[in-house]
C-alpha positions as CSV (number, residue, x, y, z in Angstrom):
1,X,-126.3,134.8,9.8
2,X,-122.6,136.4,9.9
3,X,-120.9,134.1,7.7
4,X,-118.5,135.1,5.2
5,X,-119.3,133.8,1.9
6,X,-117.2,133.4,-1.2
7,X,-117.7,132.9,-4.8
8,X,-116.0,130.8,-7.5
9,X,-116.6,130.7,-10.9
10,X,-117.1,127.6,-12.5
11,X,-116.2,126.9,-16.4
12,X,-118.2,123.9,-18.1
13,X,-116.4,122.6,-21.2
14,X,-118.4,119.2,-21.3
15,X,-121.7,118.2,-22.7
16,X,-123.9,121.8,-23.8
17,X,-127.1,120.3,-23.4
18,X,-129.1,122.5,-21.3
19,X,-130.9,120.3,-18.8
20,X,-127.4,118.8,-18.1
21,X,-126.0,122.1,-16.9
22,X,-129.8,122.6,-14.8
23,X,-129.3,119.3,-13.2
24,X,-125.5,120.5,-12.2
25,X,-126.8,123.5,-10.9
26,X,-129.5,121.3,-8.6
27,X,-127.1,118.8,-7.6
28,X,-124.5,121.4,-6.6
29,X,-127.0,123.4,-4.2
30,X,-127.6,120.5,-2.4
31,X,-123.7,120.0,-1.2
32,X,-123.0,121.5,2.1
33,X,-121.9,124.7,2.4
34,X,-123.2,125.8,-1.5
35,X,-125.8,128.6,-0.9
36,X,-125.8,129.7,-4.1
37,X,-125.2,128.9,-7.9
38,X,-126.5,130.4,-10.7
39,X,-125.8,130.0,-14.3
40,X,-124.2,133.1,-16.4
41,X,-127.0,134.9,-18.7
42,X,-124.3,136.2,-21.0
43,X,-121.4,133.8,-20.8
44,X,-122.0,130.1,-21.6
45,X,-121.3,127.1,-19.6
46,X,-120.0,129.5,-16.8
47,X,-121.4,128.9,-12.9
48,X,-121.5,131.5,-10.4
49,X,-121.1,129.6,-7.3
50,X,-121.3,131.4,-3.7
51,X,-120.4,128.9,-0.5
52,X,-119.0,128.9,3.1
53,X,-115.3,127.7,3.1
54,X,-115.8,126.8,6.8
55,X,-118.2,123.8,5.2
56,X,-116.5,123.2,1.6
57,X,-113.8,123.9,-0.4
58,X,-113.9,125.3,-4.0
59,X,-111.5,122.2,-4.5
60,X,-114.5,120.0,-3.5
61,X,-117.0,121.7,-6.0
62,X,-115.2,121.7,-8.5
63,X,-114.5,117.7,-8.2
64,X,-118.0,116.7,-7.6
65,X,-118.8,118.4,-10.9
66,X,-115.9,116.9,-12.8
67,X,-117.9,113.9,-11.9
68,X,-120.1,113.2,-15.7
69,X,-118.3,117.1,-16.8
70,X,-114.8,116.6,-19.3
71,X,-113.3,120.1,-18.6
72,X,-114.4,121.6,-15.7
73,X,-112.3,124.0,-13.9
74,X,-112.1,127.4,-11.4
75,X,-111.7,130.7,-12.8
């Protein structure tokens, strides 16, 4: 694979319950394009999101999880 990658980071102001933010993370690895995303071990409610920008655009992440999220935004 020779793609280029890129990351985003992903702030979560909404809801703090922890399942919420696992069922995020699930639902965002299944858009096309998202190869990655993992939650931050030492800052809360912060995503580490890797994807191809050929497929998706960080604009389009970060509206599907403003879906059910108040407060979501790119860093």
């Amino acid at each position: 694979m020779n793609a280029r990658l890129s990351n985003a980071l992903l702030h979560l102001a909404g809801p703090r319950v922890g399942n919420e933010v696992r069922k995020l993370v699930r639902e965002l690895k299944r858009l096309a394009g998202v190869v990655r995303v993992v939650p931050s071990t030492k800052v809360p409610r912060l995503l580490s999101i890797n994807y191809d920008p050929r497929m998706v655009q960080a604009r389009a992440i970060v509206q599907y999880a403003r879906r059910g999220w108040t407060g979501t935004r790119l860093v």
